[in-house]
C-alpha positions in Angstrom: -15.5 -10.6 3.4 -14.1 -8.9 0.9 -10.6 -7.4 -0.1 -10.2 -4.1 -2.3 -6.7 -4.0 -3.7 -5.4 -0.5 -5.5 -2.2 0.1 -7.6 -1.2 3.3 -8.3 1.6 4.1 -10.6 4.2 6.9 -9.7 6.3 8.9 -11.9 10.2 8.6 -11.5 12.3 11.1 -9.6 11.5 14.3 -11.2 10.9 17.5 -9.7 7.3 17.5 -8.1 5.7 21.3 -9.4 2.8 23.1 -7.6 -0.5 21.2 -9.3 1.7 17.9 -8.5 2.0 18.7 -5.2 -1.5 19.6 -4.8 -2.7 16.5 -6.7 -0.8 14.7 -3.8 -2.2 15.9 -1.5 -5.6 15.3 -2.4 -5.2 11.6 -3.2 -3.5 11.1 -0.1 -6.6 12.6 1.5 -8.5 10.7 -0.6 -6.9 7.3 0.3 -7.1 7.9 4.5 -10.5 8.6 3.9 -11.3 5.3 1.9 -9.4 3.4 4.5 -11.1 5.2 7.7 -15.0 4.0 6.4 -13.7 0.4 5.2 -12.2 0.2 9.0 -15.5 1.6 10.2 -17.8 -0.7 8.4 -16.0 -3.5 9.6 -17.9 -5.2 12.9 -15.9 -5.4 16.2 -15.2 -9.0 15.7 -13.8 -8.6 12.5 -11.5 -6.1 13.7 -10.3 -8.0 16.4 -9.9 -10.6 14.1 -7.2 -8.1 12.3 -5.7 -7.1 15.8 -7.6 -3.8 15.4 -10.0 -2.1 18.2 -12.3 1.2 17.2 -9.8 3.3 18.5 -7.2 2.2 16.1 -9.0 3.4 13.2 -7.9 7.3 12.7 -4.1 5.7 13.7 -4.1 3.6 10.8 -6.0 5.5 8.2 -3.2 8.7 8.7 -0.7 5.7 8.3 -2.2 4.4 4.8 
């Protein structure tokens, strides 16, 4: 099995404009979607193995 680790680096406090806002948006999208088909390709025992069950998928892919 493997792991896929991702860093992303975010800008200090200042004020988010529109395009920023956006651009959030979209990687957040971007990020549930990636976890929701890693999740999915797992097998059933592997996600048991986690603690996880089919239906916990969409829960925890709007949570990443």
């Amino acid at each position: 099995m493997s792991a896929i680790d991702t860093n992303r680096v975010h800008s200090g406090t200042r004020s988010i404009g529109f395009g920023s806002k956006i651009w959030a948006a979209m990687t957040a999208w971007n990020d549930m979607r990636v976890t929701k088909n890693a999740l999915n390709r797992l097998s059933d025992r592997e996600l048991d193995d986690i603690g996880l069950s089919r239906g916990d998928i969409d829960r925890i892919a709007r949570a990443a």
